[in-house]
C-alpha positions in Angstrom: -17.4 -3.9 10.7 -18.9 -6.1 8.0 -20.3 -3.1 5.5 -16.2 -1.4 6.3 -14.5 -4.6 5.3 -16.6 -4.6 1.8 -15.7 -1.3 0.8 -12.5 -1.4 1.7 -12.1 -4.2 -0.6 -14.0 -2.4 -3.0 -12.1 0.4 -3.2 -8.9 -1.4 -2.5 -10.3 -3.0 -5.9 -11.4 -0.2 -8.2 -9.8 2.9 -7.0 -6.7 3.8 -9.2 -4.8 5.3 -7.0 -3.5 4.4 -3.2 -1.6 6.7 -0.9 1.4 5.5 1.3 3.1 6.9 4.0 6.5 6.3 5.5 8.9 7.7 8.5 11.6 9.1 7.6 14.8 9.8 10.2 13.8 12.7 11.3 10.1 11.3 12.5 8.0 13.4 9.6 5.6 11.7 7.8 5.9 11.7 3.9 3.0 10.3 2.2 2.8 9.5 -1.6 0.8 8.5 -4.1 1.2 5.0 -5.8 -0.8 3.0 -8.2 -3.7 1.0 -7.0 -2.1 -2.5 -5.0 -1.4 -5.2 -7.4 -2.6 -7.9 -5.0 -4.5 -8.1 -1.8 -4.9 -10.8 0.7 -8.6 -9.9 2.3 -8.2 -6.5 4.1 -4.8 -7.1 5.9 -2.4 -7.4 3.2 -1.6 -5.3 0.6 1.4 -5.3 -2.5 2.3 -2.3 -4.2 5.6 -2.6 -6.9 8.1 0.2 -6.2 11.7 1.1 -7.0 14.5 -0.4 -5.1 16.6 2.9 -4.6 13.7 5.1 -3.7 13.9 7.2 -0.6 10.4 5.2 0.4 12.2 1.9 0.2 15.0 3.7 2.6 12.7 5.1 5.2 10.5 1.3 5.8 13.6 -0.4 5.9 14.8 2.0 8.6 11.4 2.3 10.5 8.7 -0.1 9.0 5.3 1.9 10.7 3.5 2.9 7.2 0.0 3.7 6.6 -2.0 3.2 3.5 -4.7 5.7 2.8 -8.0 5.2 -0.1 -10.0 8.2 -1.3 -13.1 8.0 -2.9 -13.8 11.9 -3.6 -17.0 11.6 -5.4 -18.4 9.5 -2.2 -16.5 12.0 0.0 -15.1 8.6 1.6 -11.9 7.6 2.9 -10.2 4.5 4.6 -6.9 4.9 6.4 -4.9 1.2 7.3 -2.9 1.4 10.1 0.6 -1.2 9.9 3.8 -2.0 8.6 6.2 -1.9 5.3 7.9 -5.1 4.3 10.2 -4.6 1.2 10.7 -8.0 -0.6 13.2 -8.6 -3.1 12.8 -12.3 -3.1 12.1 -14.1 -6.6 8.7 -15.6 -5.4 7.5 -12.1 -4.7 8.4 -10.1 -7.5 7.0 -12.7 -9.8 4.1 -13.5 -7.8 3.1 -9.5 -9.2 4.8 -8.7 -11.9 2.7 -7.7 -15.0 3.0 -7.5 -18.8 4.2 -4.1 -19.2 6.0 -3.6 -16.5 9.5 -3.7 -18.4 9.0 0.2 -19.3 9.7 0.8 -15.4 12.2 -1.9 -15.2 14.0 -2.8 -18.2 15.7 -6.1 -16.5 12.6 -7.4 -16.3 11.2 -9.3 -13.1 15.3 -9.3 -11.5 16.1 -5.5 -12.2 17.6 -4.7 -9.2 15.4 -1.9 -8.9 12.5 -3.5 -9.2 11.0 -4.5 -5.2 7.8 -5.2 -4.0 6.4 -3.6 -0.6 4.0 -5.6 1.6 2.0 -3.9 3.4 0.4 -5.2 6.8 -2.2 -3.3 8.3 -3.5 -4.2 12.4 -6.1 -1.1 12.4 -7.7 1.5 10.3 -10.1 4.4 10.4 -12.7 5.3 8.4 -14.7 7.8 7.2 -18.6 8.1 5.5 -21.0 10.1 5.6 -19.2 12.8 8.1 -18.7 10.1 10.4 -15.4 8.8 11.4 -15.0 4.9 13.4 -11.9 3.0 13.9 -12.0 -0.7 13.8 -9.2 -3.2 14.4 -8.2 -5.9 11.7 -8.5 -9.6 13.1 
């Protein structure tokens, strides 16, 4: 599990792109594709900024189960984390990752209303290297 928690990090780190999935009322799966996190605590936690109003923001406060997904396709590797959507709207959080720049998505600045953060919480994950699956648990 040591070498999986490292790359995770890494690509946590320096892949552009993440991929988040929610549950909507219905019990589908809709997955889409965000900009890298802006924090990370270790391998559990994870913040992403978002839109307030956003059907994404509807379906984890309805059903908070969400999965986060990283894809390196040049190294044919991906990591799937297993856990749960918080939304925050709190002051602490929103400030704790807002960015220089970030006004072009929300002119209010860091209390638009529709600016949120989502916290993401994983418990498990799944991996994939080399044309080898292995799930692991996080501690």
């Amino acid at each position: 599990m040591a070498g999986v928690k490292e790359l995770i990090a890494q690509m946590a780190d320096s892949l552009p792109i993440a991929y988040i999935s929610s549950v909507d009322n219905e019990g589908y799966p809709y997955t889409k594709a965000m900009l890298a996190p802006r924090k990370r605590e270790g391998i559990r936690t994870f913040y992403f900024t978002t839109n307030t109003f956003s059907l994404r923001v509807a379906h984890y406060k309805a059903n908070p189960k969400a999965s986060i997904y990283f894809c390196d396709e040049k190294g044919f590797k991906g990591i799937m984390l297993r856990g749960t959507m918080e939304v925050l709207t709190d002051a602490k959080s929103k400030e704790m990752i807002w960015r220089e720049g970030d006004e072009q998505y929300y002119p209010g600045g860091v209390t638009d209303p529709n600016y949120c953060v989502l916290k993401f919480t994983a418990t498990d994950g799944r991996f994939y290297s080399d044309f080898y699956p292995r799930s692991f648990v996080i501690e």
